[in-house]
N, C-alpha and C positions, 0 to 999 in steps of 0.2 A: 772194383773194390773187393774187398776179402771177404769173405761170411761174418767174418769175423768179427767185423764192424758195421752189420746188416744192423742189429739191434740198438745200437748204442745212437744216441741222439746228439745234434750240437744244441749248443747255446748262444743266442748273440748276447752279448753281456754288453750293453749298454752305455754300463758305467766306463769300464774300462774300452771302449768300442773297439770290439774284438768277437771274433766268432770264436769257440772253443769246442775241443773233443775231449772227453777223459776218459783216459786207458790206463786201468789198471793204476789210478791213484795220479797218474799224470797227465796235464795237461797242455794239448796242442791247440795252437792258436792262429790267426788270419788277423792282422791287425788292419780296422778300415776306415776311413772317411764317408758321412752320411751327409746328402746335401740331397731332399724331397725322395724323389723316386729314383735319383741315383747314387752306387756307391761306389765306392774307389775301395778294390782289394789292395795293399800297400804293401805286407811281410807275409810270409808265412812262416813260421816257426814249431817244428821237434823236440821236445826233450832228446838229449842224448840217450836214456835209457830208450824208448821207442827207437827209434832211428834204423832205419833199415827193414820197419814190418809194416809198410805198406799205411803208416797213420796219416802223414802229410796229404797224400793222394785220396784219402777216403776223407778226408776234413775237406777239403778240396771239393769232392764230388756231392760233401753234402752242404755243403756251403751254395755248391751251384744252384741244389734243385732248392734250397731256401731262397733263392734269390728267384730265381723265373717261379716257383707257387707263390711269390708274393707282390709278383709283376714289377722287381727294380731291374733299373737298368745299368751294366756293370760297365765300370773302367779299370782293365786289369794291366794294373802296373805292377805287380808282385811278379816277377821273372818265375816263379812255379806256378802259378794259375796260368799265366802269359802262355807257358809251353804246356800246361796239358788241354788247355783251350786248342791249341794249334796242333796235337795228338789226335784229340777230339772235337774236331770241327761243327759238331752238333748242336755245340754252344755256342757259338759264333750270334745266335739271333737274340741271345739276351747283353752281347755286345752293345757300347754306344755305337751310333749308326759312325760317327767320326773314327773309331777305333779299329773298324772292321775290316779296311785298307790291309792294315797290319799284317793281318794274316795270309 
């Protein structure tokens, strides 16, 4: 991730069940499904203005460490989480144990 987005924090926003990053007025999102301790990542989505400076990937990386310091367990159908899980194999243990094949 960038320095650049060392500081900035996400949000799970509940209502809308979505994690979010705001950069610079704009905000990126993870759209998710909540069932106990497990959740299903579904979309990820860039503003066009962002697009190319690394926000997807650091919404990404901080969506993960929300998810293993709060001990859920993830089902990553979102085709960009899918490949940097499979980039960064590290994450693989907050995997559903069924999903973990995958990789």
């Amino acid at each position: 991730m960038k320095q650049a987005f060392d500081n900035l924090s996400i949000e799970k926003n509940t209502n809308s069940h979505r994690f979010e990053l705001i950069v610079e007025g704009y905000t990126a999102f993870i759209d998710y499904k909540e069932r106990g301790n497990i959740i299903t990542l579904i979309h990820t989505e860039s503003p066009e203005e962002l697009k190319g400076r690394g926000v997807a990937t650091a919404l990404i990386e901080k969506t993960l460490h929300y998810l293993k310091d709060n001990s859920y367990v993830l089902v990553p159908l979102c085709p960009l989480v899918f490949a940097y899980i499979k980039r960064h194999p590290d994450w693989i243990d907050i995997v559903r144990d069924d999903f973990k094949d995958r990789f």
